[in-house]
C-alpha positions as CSV (number, residue, x, y, z in Angstrom):
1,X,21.4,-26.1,-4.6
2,X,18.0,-26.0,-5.8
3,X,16.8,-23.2,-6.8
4,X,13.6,-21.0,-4.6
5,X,10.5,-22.7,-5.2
6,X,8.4,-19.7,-7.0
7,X,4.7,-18.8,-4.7
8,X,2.1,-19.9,-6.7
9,X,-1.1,-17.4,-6.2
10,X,-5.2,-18.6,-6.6
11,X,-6.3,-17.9,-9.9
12,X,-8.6,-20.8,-10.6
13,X,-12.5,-21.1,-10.5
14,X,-12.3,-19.8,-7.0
15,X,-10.9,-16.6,-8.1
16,X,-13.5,-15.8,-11.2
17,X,-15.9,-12.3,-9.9
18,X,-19.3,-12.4,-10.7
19,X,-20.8,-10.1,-13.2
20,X,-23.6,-7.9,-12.8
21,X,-26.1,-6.7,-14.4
22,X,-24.8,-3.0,-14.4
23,X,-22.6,-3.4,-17.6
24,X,-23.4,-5.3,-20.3
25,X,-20.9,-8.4,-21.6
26,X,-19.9,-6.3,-24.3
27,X,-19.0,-3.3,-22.7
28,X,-16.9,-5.3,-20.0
29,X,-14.9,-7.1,-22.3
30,X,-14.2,-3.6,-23.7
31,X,-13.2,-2.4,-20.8
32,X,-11.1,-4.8,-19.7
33,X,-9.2,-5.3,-23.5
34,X,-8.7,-1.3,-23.1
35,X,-6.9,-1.7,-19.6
36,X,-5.0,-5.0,-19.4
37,X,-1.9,-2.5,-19.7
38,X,-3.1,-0.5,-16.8
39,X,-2.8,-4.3,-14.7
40,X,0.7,-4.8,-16.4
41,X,1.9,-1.6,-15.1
42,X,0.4,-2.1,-11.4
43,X,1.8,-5.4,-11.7
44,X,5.4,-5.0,-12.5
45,X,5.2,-2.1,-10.0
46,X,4.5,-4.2,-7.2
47,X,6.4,-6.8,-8.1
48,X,9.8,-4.7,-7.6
49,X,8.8,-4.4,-3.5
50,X,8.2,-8.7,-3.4
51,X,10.6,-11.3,-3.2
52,X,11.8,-13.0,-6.1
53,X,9.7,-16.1,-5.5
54,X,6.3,-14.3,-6.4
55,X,6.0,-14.6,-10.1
56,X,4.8,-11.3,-12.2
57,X,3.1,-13.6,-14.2
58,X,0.6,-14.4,-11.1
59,X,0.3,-10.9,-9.6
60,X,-0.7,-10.0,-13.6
61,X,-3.4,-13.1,-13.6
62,X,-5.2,-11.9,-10.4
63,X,-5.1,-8.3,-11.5
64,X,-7.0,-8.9,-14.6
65,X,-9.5,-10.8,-12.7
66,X,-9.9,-7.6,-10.3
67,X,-10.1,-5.4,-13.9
68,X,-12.7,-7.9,-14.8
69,X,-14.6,-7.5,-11.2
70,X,-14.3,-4.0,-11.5
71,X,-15.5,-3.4,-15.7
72,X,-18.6,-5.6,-14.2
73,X,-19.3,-3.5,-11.7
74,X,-18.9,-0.1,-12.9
75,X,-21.4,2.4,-14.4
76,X,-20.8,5.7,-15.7
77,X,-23.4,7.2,-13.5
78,X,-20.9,7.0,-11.0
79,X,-18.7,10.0,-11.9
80,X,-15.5,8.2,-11.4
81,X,-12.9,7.6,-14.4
82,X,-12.9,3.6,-14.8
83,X,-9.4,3.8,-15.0
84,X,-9.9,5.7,-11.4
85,X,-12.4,3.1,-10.1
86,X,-10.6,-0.1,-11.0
87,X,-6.9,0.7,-9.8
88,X,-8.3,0.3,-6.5
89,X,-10.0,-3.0,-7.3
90,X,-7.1,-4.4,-9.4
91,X,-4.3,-3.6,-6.7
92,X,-7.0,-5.0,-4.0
93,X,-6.8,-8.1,-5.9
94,X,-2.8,-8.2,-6.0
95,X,-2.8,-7.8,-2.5
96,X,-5.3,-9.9,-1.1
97,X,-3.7,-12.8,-3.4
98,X,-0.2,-12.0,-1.6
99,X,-1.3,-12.2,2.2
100,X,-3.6,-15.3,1.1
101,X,0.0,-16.5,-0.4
102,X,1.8,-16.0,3.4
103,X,5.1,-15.8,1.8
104,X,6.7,-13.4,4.7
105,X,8.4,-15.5,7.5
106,X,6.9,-15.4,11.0
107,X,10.6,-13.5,12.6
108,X,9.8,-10.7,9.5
109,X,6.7,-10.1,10.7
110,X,7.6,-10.0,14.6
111,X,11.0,-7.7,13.6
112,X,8.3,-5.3,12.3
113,X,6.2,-5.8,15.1
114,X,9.1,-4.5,17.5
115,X,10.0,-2.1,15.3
116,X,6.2,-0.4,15.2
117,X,6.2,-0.8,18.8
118,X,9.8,0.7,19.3
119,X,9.0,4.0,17.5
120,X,5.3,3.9,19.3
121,X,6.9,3.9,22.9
122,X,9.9,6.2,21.9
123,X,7.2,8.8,20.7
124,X,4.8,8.6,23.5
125,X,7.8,9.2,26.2
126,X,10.0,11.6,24.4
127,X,6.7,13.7,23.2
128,X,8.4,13.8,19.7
129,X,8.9,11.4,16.5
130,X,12.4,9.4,17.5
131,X,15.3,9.4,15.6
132,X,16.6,6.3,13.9
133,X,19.5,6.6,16.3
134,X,17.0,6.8,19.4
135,X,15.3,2.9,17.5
136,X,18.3,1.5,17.4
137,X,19.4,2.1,20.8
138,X,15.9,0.9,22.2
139,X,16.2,-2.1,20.4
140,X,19.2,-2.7,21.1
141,X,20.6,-2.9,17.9
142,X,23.9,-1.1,16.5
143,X,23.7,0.7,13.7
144,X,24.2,-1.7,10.9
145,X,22.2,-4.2,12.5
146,X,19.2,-1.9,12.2
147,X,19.8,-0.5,9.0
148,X,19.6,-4.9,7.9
149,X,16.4,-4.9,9.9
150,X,14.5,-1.8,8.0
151,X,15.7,-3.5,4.5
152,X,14.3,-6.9,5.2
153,X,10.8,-5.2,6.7
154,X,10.7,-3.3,3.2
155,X,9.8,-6.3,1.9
156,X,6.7,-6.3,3.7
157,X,5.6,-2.7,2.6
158,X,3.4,-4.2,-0.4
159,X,0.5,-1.6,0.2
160,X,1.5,1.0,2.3
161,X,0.0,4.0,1.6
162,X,-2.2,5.5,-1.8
163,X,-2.2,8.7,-3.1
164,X,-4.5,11.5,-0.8
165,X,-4.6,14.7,-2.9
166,X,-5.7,13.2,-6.5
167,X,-8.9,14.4,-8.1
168,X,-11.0,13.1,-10.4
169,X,-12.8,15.1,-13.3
170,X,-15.1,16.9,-10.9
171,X,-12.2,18.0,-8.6
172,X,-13.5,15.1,-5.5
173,X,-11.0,13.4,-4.4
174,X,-10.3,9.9,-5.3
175,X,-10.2,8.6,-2.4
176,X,-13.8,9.3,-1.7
177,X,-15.0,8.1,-4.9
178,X,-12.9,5.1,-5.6
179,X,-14.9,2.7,-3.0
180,X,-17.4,0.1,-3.4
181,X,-21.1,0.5,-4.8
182,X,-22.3,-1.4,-1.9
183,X,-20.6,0.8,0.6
184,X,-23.4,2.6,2.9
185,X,-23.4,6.1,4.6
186,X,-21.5,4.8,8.2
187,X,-18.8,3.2,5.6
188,X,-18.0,6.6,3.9
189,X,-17.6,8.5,7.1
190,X,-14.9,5.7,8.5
191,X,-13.2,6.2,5.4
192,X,-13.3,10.0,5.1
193,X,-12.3,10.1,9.2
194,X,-9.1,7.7,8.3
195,X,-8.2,9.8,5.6
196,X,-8.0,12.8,7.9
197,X,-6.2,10.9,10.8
198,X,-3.3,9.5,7.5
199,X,-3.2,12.9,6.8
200,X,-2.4,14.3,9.8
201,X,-0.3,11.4,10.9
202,X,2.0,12.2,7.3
203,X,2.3,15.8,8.5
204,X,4.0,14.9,11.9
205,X,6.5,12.9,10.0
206,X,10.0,14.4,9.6
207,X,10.6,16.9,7.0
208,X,12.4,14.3,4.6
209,X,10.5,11.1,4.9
210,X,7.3,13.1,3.9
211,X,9.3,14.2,0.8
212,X,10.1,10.8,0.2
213,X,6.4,9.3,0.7
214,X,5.0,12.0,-1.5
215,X,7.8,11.6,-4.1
216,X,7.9,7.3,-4.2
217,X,3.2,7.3,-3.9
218,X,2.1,10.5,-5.8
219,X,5.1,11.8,-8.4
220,X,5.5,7.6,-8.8
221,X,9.1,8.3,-8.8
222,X,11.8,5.5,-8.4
223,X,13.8,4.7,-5.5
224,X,16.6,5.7,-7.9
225,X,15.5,8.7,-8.9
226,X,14.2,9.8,-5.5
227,X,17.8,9.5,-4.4
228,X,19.4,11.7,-6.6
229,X,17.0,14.0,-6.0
230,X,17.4,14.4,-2.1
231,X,21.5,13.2,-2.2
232,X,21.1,9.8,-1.2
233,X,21.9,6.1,-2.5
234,X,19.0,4.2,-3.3
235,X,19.4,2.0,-0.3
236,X,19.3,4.9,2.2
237,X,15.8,6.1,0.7
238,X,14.3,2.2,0.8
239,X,15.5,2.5,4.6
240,X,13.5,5.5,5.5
241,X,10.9,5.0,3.1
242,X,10.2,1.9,5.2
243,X,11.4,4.2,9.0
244,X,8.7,6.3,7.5
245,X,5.3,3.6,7.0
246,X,6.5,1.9,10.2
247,X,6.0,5.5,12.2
248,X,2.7,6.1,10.1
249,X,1.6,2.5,11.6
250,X,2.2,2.7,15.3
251,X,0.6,6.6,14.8
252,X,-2.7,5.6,13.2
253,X,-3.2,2.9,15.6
254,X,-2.6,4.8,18.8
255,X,-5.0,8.0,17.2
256,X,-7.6,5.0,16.8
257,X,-7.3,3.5,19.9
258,X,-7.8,7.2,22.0
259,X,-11.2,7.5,21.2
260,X,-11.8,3.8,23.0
261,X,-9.8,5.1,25.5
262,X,-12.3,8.3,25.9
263,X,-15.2,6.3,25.7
């Protein structure tokens, strides 16, 4: 049997940023030579949550062209830690290369789809977040059927959610700060209105997936690690890790669609 072919992700010509004039060639390249581990790290943590056919090597080449991107574009002026200001533009790269890549099967991407829309309909008629017994049952599924279905969708969690609470040196949040130079007034309110809605959407969760969100996207712990620390296998906190994003999905998109409803 032959042997997966491997992804193979754009990094040619079409993939090179253009530089600006707000940092000189000089300081770039220092910038960049001071960070390439930063892109190794992001890389080899992403890669982990991807299918073996999407080389590390590839996720590592379009990083460093978003570190180059970002060194180009940033200025000091701006208050933000570089290291702050091009995580966001280096894992933006990594995933934009992965859903230009497609690598996901059209039945993984519909099994998530009924899964969102399972927990979204269980929700709005039992006035409550469902259990994973409740899912099951509305799709229909036994329980080791679904438990197979929430570890294949995993594999589609490759930018779920990013840490809320950090600060940067002048205590503003990062989240705030880490966006684009280009991004106007309007921009910055949608962003600071979506943070509140995540928010608020992670405090409705259950008592443990919220422990498990906060200790897997802000302590940066393993799966592993998370496990002994709540008294679960690893498996069992990859399944409601991924029960967890799939509730915080079908939530943020109902909370956006009420005020079309209203209008």
């Amino acid at each position: 049997m032959n042997a997966p072919r491997k992804a193979r992700m754009r990094t040619g010509e079409d993939a090179v940023p253009v530089l600006t004039p707000q940092a000189s060639y000089l300081d770039r390249d220092q910038l960049v030579i001071a960070h390439v581990g930063l892109v190794k790290a992001m890389a080899h943590r992403l890669a982990q949550r991807l299918p073996a056919q999407v080389e590390m090597t590839d996720l590592i080449s379009v990083g460093v062209m978003g570190l180059i991107d970002a060194a180009g574009r940033y200025r000091p002026s701006m208050g933000v830690p570089f290291d702050a200001f091009a995580r966001r533009r280096v894992q933006g790269a990594m995933l934009d290369a992965l859903r230009d890549l497609d690598w996901a099967p059209r039945s993984l991407r519909r099994m998530r789809r009924e899964l969102d829309g399972a927990v979204a309909k269980l929700r709005a008629e039992l006035k409550r977040e469902p259990t994973e017994d409740e899912v099951a049952g509305h799709m229909q599924m036994s329980p080791a059927e679904y438990g197979k279905a929430i570890d294949q969708v995993r594999t589609l969690e490759v930018g779920a959610i990013r840490q809320l609470d950090a600060t940067g040196e002048d205590g503003q949040p990062l989240l705030e700060l880490c966006i684009d130079v280009e991004e106007g007034p309007d921009a910055q309110l949608e962003r600071k209105e979506l943070r509140a809605l995540l928010a608020q959407a992670i405090l409705e969760l259950p008592e443990r997936e919220r422990q498990i969100l906060a200790l897997y996207y802000e302590e940066e712990m393993t799966m592993a690690e998370i496990g002994a620390v709540i008294g679960v296998c690893e498996s069992r906190v990859s399944q409601l890790r991924s029960l967890a994003l799939s509730r915080l999905r079908s939530s943020l998109k109902a909370r956006l669609r009420a005020p079309e409803a209203q209008a």
